[in-house]
Backbone bond lengths (Angstrom), bond angles and torsions (degrees), N, CA, C in turn:
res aa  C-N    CA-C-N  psi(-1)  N-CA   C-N-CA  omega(-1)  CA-C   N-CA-C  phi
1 X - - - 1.451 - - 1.530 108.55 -
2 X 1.448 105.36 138.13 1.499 101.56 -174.59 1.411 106.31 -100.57
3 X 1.350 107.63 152.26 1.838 123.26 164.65 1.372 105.83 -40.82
4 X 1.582 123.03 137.46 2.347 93.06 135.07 1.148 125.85 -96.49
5 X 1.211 86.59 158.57 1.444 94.91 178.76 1.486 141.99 -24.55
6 X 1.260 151.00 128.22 1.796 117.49 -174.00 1.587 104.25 -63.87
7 X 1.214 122.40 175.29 1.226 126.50 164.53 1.325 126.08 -65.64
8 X 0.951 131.23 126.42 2.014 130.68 -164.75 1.261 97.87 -109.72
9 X 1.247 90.29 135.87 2.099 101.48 175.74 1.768 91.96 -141.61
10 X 1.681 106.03 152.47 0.900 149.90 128.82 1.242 139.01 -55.04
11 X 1.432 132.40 101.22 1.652 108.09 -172.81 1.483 104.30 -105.38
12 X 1.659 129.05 118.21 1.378 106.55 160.61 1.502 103.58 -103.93
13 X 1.965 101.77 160.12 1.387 133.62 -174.03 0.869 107.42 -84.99
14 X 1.543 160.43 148.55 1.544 129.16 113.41 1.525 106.82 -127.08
15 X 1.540 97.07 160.84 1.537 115.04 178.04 1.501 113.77 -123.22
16 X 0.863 109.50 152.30 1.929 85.91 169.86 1.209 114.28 -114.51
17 X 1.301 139.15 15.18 1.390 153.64 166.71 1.487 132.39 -141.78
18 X 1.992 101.37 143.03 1.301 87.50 -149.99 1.827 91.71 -66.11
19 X 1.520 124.36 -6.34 1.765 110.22 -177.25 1.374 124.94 -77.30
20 X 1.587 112.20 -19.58 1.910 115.27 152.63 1.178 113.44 -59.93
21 X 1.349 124.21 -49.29 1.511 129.68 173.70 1.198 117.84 -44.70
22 X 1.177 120.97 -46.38 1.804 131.73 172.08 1.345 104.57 -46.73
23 X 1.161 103.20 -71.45 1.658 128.67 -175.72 1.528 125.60 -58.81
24 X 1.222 89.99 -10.83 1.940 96.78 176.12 1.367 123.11 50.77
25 X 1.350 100.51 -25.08 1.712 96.90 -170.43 1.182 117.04 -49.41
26 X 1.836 123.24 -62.67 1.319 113.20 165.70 1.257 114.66 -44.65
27 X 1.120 160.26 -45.29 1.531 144.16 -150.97 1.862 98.87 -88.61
28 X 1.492 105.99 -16.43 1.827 109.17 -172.90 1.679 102.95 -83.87
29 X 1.417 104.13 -36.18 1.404 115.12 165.35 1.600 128.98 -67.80
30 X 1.181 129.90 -28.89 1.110 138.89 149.41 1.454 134.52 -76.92
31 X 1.537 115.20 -29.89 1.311 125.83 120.79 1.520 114.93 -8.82
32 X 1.048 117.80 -86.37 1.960 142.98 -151.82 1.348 84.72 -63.56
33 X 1.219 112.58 -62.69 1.663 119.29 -161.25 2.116 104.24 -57.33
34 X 0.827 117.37 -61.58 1.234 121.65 160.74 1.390 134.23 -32.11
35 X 1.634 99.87 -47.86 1.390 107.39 162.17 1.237 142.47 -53.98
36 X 1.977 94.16 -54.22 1.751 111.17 152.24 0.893 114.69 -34.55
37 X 1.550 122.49 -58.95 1.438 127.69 -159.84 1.846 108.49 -32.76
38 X 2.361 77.68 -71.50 1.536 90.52 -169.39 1.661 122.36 -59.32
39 X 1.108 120.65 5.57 1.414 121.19 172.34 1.331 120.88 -99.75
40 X 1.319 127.94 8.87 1.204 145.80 -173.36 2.165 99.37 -105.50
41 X 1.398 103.84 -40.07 1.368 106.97 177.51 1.746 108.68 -96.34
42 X 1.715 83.34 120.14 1.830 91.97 -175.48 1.609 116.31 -47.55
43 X 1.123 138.90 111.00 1.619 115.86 166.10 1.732 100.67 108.34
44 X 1.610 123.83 -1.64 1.351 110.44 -152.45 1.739 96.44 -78.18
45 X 1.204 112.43 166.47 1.682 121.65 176.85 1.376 119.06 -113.05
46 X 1.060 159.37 146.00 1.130 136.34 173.09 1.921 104.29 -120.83
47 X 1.086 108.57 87.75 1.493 117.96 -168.06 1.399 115.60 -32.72
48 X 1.405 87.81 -63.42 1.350 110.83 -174.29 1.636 127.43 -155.73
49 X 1.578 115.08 159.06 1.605 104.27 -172.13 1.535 112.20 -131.72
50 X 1.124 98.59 150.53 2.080 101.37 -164.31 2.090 98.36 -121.98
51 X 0.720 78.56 119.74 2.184 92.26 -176.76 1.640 76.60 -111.63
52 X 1.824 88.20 136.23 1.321 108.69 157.70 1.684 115.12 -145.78
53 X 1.231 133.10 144.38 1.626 123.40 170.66 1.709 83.75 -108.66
54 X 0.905 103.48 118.74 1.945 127.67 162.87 1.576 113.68 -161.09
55 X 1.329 100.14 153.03 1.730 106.19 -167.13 1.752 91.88 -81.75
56 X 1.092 139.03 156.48 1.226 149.09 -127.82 1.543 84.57 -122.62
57 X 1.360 137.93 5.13 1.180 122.98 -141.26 1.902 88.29 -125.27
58 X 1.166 90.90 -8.08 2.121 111.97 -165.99 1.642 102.68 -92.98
59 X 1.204 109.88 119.40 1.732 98.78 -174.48 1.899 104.57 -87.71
60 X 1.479 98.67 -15.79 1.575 111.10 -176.16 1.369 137.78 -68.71
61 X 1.427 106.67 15.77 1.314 142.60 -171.48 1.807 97.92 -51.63
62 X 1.350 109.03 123.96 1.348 121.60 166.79 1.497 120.13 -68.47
63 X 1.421 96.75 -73.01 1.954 105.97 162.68 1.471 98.36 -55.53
64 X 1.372 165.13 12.49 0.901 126.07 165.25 1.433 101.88 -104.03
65 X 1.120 119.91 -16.20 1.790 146.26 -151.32 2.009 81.05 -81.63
66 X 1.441 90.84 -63.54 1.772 82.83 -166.03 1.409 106.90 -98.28
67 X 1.286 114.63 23.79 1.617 113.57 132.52 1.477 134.31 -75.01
68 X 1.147 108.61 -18.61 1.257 115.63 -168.98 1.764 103.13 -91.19
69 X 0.963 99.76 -47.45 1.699 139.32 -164.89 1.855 79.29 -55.52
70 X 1.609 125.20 -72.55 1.117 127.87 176.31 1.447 130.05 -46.20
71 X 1.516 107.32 -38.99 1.217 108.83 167.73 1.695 124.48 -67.06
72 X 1.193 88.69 -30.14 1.886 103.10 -171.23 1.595 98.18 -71.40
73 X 1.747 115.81 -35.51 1.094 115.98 -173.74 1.967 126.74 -78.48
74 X 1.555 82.79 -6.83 1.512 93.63 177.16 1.463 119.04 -116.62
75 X 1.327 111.21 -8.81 1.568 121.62 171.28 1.452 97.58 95.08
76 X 1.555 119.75 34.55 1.450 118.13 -165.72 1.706 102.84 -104.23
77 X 1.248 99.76 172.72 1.485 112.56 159.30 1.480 119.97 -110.61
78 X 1.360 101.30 130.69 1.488 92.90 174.86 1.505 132.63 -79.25
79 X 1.139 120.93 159.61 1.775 112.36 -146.12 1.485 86.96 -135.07
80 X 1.369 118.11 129.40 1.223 130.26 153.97 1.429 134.14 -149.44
81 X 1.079 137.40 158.35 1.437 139.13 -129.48 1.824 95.37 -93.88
82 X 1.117 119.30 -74.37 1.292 109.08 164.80 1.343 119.14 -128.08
83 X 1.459 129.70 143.55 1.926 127.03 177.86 1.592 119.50 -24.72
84 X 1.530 115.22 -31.46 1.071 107.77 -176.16 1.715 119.66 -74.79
85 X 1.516 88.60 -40.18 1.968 97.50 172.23 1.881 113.75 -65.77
86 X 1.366 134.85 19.77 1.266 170.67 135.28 1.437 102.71 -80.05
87 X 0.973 144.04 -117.59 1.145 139.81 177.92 1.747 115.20 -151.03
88 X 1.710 99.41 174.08 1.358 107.35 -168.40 1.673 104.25 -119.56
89 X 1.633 94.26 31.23 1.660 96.73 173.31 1.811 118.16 -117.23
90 X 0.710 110.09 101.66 1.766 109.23 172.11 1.364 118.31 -31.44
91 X 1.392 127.24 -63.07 0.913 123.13 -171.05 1.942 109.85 -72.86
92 X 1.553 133.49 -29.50 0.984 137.12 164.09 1.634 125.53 -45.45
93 X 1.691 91.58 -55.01 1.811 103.51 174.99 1.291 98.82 -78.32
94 X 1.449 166.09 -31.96 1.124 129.19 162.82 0.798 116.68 -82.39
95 X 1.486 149.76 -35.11 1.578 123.72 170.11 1.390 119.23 -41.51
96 X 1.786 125.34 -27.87 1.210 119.06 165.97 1.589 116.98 -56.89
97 X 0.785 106.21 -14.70 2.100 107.93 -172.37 1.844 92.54 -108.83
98 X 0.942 124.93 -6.01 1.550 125.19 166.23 1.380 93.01 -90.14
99 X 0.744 124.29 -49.56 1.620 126.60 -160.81 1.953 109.62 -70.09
100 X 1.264 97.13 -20.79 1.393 99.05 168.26 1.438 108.19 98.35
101 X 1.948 123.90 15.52 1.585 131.20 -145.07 2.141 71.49 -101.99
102 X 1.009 110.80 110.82 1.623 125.21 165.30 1.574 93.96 -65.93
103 X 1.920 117.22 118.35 1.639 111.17 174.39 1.663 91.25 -136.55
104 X 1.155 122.97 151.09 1.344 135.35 126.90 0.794 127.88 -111.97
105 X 1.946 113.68 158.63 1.703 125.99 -161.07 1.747 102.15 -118.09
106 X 0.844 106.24 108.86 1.911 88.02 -173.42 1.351 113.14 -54.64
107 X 1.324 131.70 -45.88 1.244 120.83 -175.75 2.147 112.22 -56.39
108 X 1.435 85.72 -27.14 1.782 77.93 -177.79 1.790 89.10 -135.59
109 X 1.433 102.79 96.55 1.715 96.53 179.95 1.651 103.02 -92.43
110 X 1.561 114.00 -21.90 1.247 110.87 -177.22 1.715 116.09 -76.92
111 X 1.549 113.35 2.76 1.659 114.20 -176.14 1.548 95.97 -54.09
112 X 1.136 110.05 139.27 1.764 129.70 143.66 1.472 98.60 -105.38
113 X 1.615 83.46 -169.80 1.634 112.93 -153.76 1.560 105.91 -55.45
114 X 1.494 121.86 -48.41 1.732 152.69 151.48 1.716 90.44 -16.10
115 X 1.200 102.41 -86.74 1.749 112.14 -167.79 1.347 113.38 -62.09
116 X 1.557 130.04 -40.35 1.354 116.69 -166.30 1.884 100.13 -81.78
117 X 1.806 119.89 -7.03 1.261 94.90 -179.79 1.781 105.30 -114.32
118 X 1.380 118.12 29.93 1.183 134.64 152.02 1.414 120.79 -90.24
119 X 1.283 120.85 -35.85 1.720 135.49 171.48 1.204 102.79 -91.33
120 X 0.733 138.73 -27.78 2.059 127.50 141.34 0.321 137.89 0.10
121 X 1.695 114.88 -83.77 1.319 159.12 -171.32 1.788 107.48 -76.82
122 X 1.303 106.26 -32.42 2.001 102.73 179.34 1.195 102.88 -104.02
123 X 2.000 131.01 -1.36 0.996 123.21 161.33 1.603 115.01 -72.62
124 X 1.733 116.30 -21.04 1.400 115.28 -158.83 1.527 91.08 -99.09
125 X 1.602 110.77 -17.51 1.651 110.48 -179.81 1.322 109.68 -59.42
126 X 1.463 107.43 -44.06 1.818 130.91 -179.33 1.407 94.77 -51.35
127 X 1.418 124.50 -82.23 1.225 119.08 177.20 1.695 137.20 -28.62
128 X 1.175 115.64 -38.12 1.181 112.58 168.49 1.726 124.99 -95.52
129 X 1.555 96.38 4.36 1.686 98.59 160.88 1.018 120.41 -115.35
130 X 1.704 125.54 0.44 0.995 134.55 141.23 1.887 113.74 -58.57
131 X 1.270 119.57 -26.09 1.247 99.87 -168.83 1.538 94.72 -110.36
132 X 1.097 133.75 7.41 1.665 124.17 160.97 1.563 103.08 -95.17
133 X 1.095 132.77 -26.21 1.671 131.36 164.98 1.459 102.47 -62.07
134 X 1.295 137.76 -27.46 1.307 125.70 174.91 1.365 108.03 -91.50
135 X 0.906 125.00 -11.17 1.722 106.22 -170.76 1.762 103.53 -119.11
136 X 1.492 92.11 -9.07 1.764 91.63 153.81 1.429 119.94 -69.34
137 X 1.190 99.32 -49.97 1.645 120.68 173.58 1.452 123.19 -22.77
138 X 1.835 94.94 -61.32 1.650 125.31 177.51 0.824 74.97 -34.98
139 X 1.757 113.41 -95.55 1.439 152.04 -123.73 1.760 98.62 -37.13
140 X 1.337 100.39 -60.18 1.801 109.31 -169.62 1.578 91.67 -61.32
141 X 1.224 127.01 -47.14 1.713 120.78 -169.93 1.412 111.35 -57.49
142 X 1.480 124.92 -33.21 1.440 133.50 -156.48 2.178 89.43 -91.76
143 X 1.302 101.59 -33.14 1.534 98.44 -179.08 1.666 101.75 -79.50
144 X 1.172 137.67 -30.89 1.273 126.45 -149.52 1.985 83.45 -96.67
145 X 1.096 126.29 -34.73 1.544 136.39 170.00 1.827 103.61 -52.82
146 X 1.321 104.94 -47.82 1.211 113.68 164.28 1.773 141.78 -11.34
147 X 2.128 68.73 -74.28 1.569 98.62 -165.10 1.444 89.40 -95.94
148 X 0.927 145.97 -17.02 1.741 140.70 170.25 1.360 93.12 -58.30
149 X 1.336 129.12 -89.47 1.712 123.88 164.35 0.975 127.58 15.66
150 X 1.734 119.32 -66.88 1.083 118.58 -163.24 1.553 106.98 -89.68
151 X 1.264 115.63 -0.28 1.781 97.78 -164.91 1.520 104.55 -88.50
């Protein structure tokens, strides 16, 4: 009678700037979170790990491309820290679970199909109020640059 296998994971990283990237912290924190994870699953492996700085908003991700590619190639699951460091598109993260791409999120490892396309959807909400809080932001910076100018 044979053993099975331990469980194989994949870990991908992402940052969305090259100044988290500097700073490591996010990637040390997602790191940690991952780690927990895998110590919670008896036997788990962690094959291998994919770091990327890309805006979450890009489905064209290289490291994420041959994360997947690695996992598929080892019979793994891919492991990531929370849905959003995956992405902040609904329609992207579930076509990955149509597509048959096996992922867990450590903060929510128990999501099914129900949960990961409800956290989707308020991850892509996040995303687009994340990106009107920034370009409001500009906006007031480019006026207050403005009015320095003129005095």
């Amino acid at each position: 009678m044979q053993c099975p296998a331990p469980p194989r994971f994949v870990s991908y990283l992402r940052v969305s700037t090259a100044r988290q990237g500097l700073s490591g912290l996010g990637l040390d924190a997602q790191r940690e979170a991952c780690r927990a994870y895998l110590a919670t699953v008896p036997g788990a492996v962690c094959v291998r790990e994919f770091v990327e700085q890309e805006s979450g908003s890009r489905n064209d991700r290289p490291q994420l491309a041959a994360a997947i590619a690695e996992a598929d190639a080892y019979g793994a699951t891919l492991l990531i820290a929370k849905l959003d460091r995956l992405s902040r598109n609904a329609h992207f993260l579930i076509g990955l679970k149509e597509a048959g791409v096996e992922f867990v999120a450590c903060d929510n490892p128990q999501a099914n199909r129900l949960t990961i396309g409800i956290l989707a959807l308020v991850a892509e909400q996040e995303r687009e109020a994340i990106s009107e809080w920034t370009k409001a932001a500009l906006a007031i910076a480019r006026e207050r640059l403005a009015a320095k100018g003129q005095r």
